[in-house]
N, C-alpha and C positions, 0 to 999 in steps of 0.2 A: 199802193197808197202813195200819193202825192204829196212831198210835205213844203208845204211854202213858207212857213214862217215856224220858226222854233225856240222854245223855252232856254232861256239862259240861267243859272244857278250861279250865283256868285257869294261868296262865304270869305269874310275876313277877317281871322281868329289866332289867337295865338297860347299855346300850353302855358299852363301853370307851372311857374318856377319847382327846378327840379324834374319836372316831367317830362320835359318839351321832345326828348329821344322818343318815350315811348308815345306821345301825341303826334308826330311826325309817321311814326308806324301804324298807329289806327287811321289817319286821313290818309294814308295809302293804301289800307286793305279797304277801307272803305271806296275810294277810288276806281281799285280794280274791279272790285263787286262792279257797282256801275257799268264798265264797261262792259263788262259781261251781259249783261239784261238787256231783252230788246226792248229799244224804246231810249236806249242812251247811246247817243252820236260821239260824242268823247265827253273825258274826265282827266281833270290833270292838279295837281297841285304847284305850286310855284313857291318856297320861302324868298325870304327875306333878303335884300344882298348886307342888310346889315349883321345877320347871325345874332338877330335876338327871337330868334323863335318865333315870329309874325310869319304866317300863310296867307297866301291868295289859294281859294279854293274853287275852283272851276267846272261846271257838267253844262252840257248843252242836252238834252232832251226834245225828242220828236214832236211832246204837245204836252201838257199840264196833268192827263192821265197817269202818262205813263210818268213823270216824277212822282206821280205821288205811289203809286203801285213802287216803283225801287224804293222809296223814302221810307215806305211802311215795310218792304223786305227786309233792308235795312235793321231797323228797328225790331224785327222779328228775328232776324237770322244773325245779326252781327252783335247788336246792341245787348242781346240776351245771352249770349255767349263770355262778351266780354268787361261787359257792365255798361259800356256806352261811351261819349265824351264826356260826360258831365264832371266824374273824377279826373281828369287830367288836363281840361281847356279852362284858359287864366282869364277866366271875365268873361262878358257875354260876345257873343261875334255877332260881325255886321251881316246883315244877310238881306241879300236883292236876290227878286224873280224878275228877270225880262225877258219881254219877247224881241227876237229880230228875223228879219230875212232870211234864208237860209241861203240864200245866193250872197249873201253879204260876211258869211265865214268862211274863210278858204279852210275846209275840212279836208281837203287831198293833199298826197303828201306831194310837197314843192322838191322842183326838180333838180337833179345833182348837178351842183356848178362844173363846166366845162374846164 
């Protein structure tokens, strides 16, 4: 399969005071999940350089299917397990779906400097 243009996920959210250690730890098992499943190209979290608990939350996905097949895994395998985000994310987060190129993210890993 071909894939020319792909789903970008972007999520910008930050723990509920007090929480923010163990919200740090679900957006990263959530993360790995992700990577795991066909149909996610990567998954990455990024905080804050200021250390107040704000995330940039990052998945690229092959086509809008298959986010939603992880999204609903997600919610089935992780979310039931552990209660979800809802108890430990401090307000609502921003959330963009977009599509881009897939020749337009350098997804391979960049070479070792000389």
């Amino acid at each position: 399969m071909e894939i020319n243009n792909v789903l970008i996920e972007t999520v910008v959210c930050s723990g509920a005071s007090g929480k923010e250690a163990r919200f740090r730890r679900m957006l990263e098992v959530r993360q790995e999940f992700k990577r795991r499943q066909k149909g996610c190209l990567s998954a990455w979290i990024a905080p804050s350089t200021d250390g107040h608990g704000l995330f940039l939350v990052h998945s690229v996905f092959t086509d809008q299917k298959a986010w939603k097949r992880i999204s609903d895994l997600i919610v089935k395998k992780l979310d039931s397990k552990d209660g979800g985000l809802e108890g430990v994310i401090g307000g609502p987060p921003l959330v963009g779906l977009f599509e881009s190129p897939l020749e337009s993210l350098n997804l391979t890993p960049l070479p070792e400097n000389e």
